[in-house]
C-alpha positions in Angstrom: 82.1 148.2 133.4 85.5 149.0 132.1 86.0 145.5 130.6 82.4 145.8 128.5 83.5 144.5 124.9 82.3 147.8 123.3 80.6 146.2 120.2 78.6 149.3 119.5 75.4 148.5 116.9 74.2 151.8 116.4 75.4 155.2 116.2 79.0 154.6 115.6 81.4 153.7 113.1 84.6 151.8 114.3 86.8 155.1 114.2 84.6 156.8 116.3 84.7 158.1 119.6 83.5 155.7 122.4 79.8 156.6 123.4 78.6 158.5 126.7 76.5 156.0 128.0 75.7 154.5 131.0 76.6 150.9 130.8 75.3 148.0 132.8 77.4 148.3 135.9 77.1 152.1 136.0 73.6 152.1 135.5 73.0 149.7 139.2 75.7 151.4 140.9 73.3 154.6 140.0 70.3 152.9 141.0 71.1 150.1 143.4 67.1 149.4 144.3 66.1 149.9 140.8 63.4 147.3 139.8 64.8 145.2 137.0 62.4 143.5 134.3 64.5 140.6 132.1 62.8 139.4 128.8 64.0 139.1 125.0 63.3 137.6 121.9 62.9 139.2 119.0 65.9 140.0 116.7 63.8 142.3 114.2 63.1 145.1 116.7 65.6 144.3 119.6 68.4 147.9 119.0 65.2 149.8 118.5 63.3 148.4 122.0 66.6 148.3 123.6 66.1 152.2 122.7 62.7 152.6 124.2 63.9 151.2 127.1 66.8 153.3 127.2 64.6 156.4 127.2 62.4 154.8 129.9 64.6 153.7 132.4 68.4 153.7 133.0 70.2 152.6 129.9 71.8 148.9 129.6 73.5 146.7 126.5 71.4 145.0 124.6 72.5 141.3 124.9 73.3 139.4 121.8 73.6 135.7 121.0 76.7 134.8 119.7 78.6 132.3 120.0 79.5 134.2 122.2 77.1 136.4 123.8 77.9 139.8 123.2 76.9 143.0 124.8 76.2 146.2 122.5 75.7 149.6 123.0 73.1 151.0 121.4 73.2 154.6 121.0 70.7 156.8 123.1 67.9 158.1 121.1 67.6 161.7 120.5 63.5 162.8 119.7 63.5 166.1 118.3 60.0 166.3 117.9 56.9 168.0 120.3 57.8 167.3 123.8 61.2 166.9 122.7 63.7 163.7 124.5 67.1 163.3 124.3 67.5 160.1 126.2 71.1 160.2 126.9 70.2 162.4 129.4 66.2 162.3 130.5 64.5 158.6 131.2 61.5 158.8 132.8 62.1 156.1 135.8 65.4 156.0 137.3 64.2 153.3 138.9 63.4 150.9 136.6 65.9 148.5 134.3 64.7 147.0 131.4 67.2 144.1 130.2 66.7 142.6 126.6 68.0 139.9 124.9 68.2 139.8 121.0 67.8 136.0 120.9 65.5 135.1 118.1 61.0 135.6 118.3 61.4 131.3 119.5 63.5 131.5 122.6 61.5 134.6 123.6 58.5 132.5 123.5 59.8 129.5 124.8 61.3 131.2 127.7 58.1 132.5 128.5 56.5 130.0 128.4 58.5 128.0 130.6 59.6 130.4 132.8 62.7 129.1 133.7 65.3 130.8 131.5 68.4 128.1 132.5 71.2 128.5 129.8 72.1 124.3 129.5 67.9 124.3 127.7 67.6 123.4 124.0 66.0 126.7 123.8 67.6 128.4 126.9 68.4 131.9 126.8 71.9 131.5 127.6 74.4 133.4 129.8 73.7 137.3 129.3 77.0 138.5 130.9 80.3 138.0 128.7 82.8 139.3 131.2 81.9 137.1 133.8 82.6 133.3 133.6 80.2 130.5 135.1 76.4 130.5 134.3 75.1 133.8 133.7 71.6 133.0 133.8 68.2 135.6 133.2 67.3 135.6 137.3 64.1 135.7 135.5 61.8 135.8 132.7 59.0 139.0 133.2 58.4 139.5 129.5 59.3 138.2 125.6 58.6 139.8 122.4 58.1 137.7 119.1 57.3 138.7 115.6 55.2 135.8 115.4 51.5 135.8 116.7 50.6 133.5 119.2 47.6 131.9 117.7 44.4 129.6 119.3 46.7 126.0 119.1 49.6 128.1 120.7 47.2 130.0 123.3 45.9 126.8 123.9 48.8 124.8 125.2 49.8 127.8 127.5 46.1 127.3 129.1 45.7 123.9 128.9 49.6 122.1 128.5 51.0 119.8 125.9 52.0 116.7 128.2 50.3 114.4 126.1 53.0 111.7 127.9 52.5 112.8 131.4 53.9 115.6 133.8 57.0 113.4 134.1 58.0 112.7 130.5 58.7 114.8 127.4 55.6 115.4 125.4 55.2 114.2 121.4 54.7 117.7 120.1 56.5 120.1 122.0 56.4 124.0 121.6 59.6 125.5 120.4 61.2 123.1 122.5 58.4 123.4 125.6 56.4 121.1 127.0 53.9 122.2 130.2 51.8 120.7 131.9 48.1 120.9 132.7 46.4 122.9 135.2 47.2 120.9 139.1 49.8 118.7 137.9 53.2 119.2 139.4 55.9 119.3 136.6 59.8 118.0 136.2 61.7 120.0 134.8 63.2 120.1 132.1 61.2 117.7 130.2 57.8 119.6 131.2 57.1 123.0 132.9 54.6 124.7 135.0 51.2 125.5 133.4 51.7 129.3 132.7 47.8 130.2 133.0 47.3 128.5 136.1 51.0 129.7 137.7 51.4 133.2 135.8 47.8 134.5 135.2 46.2 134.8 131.6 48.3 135.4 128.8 48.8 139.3 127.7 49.7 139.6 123.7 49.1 142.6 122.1 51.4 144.6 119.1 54.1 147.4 119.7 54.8 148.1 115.9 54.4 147.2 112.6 57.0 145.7 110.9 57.7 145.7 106.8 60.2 142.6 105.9 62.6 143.5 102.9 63.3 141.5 100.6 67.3 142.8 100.5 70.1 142.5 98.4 73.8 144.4 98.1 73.6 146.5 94.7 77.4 145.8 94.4 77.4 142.1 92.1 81.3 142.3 91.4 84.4 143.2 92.3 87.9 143.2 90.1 91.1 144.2 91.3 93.9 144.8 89.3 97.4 143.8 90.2 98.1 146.7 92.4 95.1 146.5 94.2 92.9 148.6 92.5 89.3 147.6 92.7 86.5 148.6 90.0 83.4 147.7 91.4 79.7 146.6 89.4 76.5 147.3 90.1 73.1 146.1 89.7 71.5 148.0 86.5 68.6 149.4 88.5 65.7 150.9 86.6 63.3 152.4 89.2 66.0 153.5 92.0 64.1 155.6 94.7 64.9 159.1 95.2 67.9 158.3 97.8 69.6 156.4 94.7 68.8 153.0 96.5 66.7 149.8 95.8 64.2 150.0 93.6 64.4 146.2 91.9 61.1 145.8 90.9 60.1 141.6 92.1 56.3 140.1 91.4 55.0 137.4 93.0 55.5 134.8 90.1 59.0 135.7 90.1 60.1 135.5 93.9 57.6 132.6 94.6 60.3 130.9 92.0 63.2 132.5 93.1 62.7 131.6 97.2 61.7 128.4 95.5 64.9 127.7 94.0 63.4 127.4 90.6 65.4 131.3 89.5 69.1 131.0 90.4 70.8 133.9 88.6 70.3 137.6 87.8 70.3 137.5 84.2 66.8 135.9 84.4 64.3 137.0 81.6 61.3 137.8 84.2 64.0 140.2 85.6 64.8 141.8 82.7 61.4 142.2 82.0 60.7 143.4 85.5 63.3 146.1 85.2 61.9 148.2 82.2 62.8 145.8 79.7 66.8 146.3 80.5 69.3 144.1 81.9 70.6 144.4 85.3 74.1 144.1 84.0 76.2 147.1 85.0 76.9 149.0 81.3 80.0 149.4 82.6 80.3 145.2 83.3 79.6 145.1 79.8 82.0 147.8 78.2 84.8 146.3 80.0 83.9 142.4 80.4 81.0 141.5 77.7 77.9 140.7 78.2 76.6 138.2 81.1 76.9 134.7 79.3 80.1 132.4 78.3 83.2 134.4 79.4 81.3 136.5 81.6 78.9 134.3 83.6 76.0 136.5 85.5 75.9 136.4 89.3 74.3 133.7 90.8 71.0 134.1 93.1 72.2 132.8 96.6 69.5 132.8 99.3 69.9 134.1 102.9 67.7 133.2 105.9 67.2 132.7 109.1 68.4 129.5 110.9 66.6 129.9 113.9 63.0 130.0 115.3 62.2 133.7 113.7 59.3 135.6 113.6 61.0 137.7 110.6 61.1 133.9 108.9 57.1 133.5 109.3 56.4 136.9 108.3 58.0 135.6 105.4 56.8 132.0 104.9 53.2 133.4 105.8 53.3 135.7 103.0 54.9 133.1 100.6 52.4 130.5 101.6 50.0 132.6 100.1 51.1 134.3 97.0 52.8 131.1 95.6 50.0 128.5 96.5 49.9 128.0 92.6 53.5 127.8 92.0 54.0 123.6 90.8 57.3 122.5 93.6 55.9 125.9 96.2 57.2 124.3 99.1 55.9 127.1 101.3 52.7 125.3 102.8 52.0 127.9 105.3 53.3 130.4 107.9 56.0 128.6 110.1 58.8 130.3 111.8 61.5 127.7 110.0 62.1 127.8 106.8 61.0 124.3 104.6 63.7 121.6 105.1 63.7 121.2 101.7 65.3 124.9 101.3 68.0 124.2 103.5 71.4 124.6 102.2 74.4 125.9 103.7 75.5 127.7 106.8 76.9 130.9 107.8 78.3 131.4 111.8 79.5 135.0 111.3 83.0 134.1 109.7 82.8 130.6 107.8 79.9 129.5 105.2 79.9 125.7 104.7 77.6 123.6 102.4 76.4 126.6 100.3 73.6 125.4 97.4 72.1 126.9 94.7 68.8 127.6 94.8 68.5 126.7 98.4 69.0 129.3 101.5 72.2 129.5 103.3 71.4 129.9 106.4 72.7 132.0 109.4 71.5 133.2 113.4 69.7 136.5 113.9 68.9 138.8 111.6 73.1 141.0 112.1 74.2 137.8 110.8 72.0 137.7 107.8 72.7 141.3 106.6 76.2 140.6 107.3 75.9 137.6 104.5 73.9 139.2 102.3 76.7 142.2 102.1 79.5 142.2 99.6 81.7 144.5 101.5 81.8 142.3 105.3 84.6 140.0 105.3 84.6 139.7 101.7 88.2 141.1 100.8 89.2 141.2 96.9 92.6 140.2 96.7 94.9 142.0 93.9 94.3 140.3 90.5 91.1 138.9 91.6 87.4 139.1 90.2 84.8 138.7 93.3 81.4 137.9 92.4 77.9 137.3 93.7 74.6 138.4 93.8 72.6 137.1 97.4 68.9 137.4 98.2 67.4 137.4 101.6 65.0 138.8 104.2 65.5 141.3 106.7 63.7 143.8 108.8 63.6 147.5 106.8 65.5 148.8 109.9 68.5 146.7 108.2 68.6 148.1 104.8 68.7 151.6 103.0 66.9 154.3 103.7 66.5 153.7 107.5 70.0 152.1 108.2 72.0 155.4 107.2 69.3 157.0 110.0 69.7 154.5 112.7 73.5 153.2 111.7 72.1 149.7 112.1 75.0 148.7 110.0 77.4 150.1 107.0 76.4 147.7 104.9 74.4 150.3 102.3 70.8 147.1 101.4 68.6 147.6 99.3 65.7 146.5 99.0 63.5 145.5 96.3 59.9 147.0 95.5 57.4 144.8 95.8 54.4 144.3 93.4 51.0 144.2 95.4 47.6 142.7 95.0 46.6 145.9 93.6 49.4 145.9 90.7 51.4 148.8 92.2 55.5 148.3 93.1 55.7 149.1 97.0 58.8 150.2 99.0 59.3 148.1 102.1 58.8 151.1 104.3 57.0 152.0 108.0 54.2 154.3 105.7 53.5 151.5 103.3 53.4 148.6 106.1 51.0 150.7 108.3 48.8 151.3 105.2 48.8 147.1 105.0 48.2 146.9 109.0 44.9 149.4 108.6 42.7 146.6 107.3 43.3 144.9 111.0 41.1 146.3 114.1 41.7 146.0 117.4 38.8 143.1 119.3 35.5 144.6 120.4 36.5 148.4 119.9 35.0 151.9 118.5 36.6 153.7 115.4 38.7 155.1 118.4 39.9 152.1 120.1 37.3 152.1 123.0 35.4 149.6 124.0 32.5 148.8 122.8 30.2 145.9 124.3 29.3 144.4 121.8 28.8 140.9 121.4 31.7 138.2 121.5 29.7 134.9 121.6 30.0 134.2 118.0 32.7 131.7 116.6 34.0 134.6 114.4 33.7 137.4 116.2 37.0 139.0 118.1 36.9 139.3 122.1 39.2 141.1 124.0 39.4 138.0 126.7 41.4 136.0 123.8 44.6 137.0 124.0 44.9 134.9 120.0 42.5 137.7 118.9 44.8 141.1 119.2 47.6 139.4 116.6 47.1 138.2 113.2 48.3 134.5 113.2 51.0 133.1 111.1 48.4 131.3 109.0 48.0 132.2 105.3 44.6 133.0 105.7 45.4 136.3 107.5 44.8 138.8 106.0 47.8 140.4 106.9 49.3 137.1 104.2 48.9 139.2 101.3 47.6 143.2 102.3 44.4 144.3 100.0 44.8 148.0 100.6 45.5 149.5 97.0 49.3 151.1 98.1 50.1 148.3 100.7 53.4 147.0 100.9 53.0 142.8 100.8 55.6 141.5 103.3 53.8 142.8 106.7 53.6 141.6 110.6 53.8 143.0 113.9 56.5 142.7 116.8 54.3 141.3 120.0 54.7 141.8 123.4 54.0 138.6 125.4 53.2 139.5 129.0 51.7 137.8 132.0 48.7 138.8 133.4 49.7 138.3 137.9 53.2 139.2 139.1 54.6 137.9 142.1 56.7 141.2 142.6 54.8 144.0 142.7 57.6 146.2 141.7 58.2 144.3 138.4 54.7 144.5 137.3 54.8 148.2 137.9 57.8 148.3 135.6 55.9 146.4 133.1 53.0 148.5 132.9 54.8 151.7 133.5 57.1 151.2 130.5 54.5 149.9 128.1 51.7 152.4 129.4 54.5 155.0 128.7 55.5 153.3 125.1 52.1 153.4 123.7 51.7 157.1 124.0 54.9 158.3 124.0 55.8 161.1 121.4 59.1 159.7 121.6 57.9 156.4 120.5 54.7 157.1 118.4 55.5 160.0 116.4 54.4 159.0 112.4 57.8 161.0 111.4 60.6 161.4 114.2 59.8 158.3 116.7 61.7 155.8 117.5 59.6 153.5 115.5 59.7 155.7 112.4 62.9 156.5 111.9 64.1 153.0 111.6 61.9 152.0 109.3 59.1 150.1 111.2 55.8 152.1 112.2 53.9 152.7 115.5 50.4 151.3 115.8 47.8 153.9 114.9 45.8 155.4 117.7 42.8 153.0 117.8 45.2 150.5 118.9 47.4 151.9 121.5 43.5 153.4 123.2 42.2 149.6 123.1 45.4 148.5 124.3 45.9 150.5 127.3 42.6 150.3 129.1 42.7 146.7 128.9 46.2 145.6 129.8 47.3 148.9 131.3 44.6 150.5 133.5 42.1 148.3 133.0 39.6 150.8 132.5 37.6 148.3 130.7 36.8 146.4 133.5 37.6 143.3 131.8 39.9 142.1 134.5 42.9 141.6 131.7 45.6 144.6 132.8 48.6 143.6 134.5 48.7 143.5 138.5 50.7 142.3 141.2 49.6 138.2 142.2 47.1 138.1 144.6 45.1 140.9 144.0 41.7 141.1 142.4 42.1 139.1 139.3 45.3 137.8 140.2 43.9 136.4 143.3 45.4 132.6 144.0 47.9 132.9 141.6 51.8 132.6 141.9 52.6 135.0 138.9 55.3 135.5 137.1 
């Protein structure tokens, strides 16, 4: 469409040429009978699956939650590997149109769960065209993604409901936002929804990458112009910088379990100092021309950045913390939730404006753009002549938003770091795909072989791992997981996965081939899967290793486990009686 607000997200600086892509008008008027599948969710790995499904099927924006929604074009992906792909050019179904919408691991799930993707919900997706006025809803939900594992409480409710007040009232508890109802009762929405098991089939969850979670930060602390506008700018006094000349502050867990606490709010922190080598993080060159942090010459404060929506990036984070800093007297991270504690809770941050900002509590902001965008010195910070800038903010983000991988992928121009992290092995990890995957290893997939197949063996026990529950291919949030703090000996700490929720029975045929032609295709892609020059790889996440994607695929793809789990159209075989989604 010519009047598509051309916010490009990847790819592209803002002086450069406009991209040769398809866009979401060209793409139907290309493909008028194409099959369209409409899902969303997480913000972690929503450019890098709006990729994949780029190189799948015809290419689309990837929708954005504002305010205002925003489209953005993500930049084909180019493999160069084996079985090479430039996917400007070559998808593998002209047919099919996969739309996403980067609205936060919480309204994925919700939506999925209740089906029913109206824009005026608490947790609603909201209109997904910006050049059109009037409601501009999803015609439909087929899939949702979510950094957060669905675990047996969650599994639960979409079996069994949550109407603890009745099909026709709101229940006490609801699920980000959702209430259902039990299997046979008719529900009123909104207040309650349709039970999904009974309507949609069984509930499909299963991993599509591994994800590292950085803990981020700019290396620029301070700013000075001079009174013609000359600016001299400071940097953090890194001791251990990685071989690109980024990141490398050294953290341990007693000193970030007080930091996210509240209980470290500036830079020139002993534990720090000690951390790096022994040596301040003061720039020499701060000092030289300014004196040493202290009395004239204050250090930088610590700001914190998170998430202020329902984020699977935030229980990554809060699972891990919930375990490391169990000890901590004041840890207010109890376990794994996707919202950060009240408590921690300071100010806000809509893009442009920051109101209410505390020390030693996060200021908070909507999808993880927004939260690099804070955490950056250089976005929308101008340094006006005769004026000394300064700060020093702290948050979590994706690897794919920081340094190395965001000068690959041109996920933004920030220039993150990220900090190394000690493990429970005593070494300093990057937050990288190879040192998240080495985490992930501990974890196999339910009832399989070394290789992924299945393997009969027994699932009657209360601790052993079936393939028939869907809460057992995830790790849950909990921070008993033992993805909560990684024992392999180089590990990085800070590790989850990005899900895929799925229903089991679709009502159109066409749709559920699009489903498990796209993930069938994903999971043993080159393009996707390769260690070094996949999709996954090259923006710092990691694919699944090979026993997983084998276990996956014969049960929800071609069912060649003959567990009656993969993905059909409703009414057939498994899927017999059944609506579907």
């Amino acid at each position: 469409m010519s009047e598509l607000k051309r916010n490009l997200l990847i790819g592209v600086c803002a002086a450069s040429a406009a991209i040769a892509l398809p866009l979401a008008g060209d793409a139907k008027n290309s493909a008028k009978n194409a099959t369209e599948a409409w899902g969303g969710g997480s913000s972690l790995i929503a450019p890098y699956m709006r990729q994949a499904m780029d190189c799948y099927g015809l290419p689309e924006p990837l929708i954005v939650r504002g305010p205002p929604v925003q489209w953005q074009s993500i930049s084909p992906f180019n493999y160069t590997g084996g079985k090479a792909q430039n996917c400007q050019t070559t998808h593998i179904n002209t047919s099919a149109i996969l739309w996403y919408d980067s609205a936060s691991s919480g309204v994925g799930i919700a939506n999925f769960f209740s089906h029913d993707p109206k824009s005026d919900y608490t947790n609603g997706y909201g209109d997904t065209n910006p050049n059109k006025s009037g409601e501009q809803d999803m015609p439909y939900v087929s899939f949702a993604m979510s950094d957060a594992g669905l675990g047996t409480t969650e599994v639960g409710i979409y079996n069994n409901g949550n109407d603890n007040n009745g099909p026709n009232n709101a229940c006490s508890t609801p699920y980000q936002t959702i209430c259902v109802v039990a299997p046979g009762e008719t529900p009123s929405p909104p207040k309650t929804f349709a039970n999904p098991a009974s309507t949609y089939g069984a509930l499909v969850q299963f991993p599509v990458a591994v994800d590292p979670v950085a803990f981020a930060y700019d290396p620029v602390y301070k700013k000075i112009a001079d009174g013609q506008g000359n600016v001299t700018a400071y940097k953090f006094n890194v001791q251990f910088e990685h071989q690109d000349n980024s990141g490398g502050l050294h953290l341990d867990a007693t000193t970030y379990c007080k930091i996210f606490n509240g209980q470290i709010t500036d830079w020139s922190n002993p534990a720090l100092t000690a951390l790096n080598g022994g040596t301040s993080l003061q720039d020499p060159q701060d000092i030289a021309d300014n004196g040493a942090w202290g009395g004239g010459n204050p250090a930088p404060s610590i700001q914190l950045v998170g998430r202020s929506d329902s984020s699977g990036t935030t229980s990554i984070f809060t699972r891990h913390l919930a375990n490391v800093c169990a000890n901590l007297t004041g840890n207010q991270y109890a376990d794994g939730t996707t919202t950060l504690p009240s408590g921690l809770i300071g100010g806000n941050y809509d893009g442009n404006t920051v109101t209410g900002e505390v020390l030693g509590k996060f200021t908070v902001a909507k999808g993880s753009g927004l939260v690099a965008k804070y955490v950056s010195f250089n976005a929308g910070n101008p340094v006006g002549n005769g004026q000394t800038v300064q700060w020093g903010r702290l948050g979590y983000l994706g690897a794919d938003y920081v340094l190395p991988a965001s000068t690959i992928n041109n996920q933004n121009a920030y220039g993150l770091n990220s900090a190394d992290l000690k493990n429970s092995s005593g070494k300093f990890e990057p937050a990288d795909g190879a040192h998240a995957l080495i985490a992930f290893g501990s974890v196999q997939p339910p009832q399989s072989d070394s290789r992924g197949h299945y393997d009969l063996s027994s699932c009657s026990g209360s601790s052993d791992k079936c393939r028939s529950h869907a809460y057992d291919w995830v790790e849950p949030i909990s921070k008993t997981s033992p993805l909560a703090n990684p024992t392999p000996s180089t590990s990085y700490p800070v590790v989850g996965t990005t899900n895929v929720l799925a229903y089991t029975c679709y009502s159109n045929a066409k749709v559920g081939s699009v489903m498990t032609g796209f993930f069938g295709w994903y999971l043993k892609s080159k393009t996707i899967q390769d260690p070094a020059l996949g999709v996954l790889a090259l923006n710092g996440l990691a694919a699944l290793p090979k026993q997983w994607t084998t276990a996956i695929a014969e049960s929800f793809i071609t069912g060649k486990d003959n567990l009656g789990l993969n993905i059909e159209a409703a009414g057939s075989d498994h899927c017999s009686g059944v609506t579907g989604g």
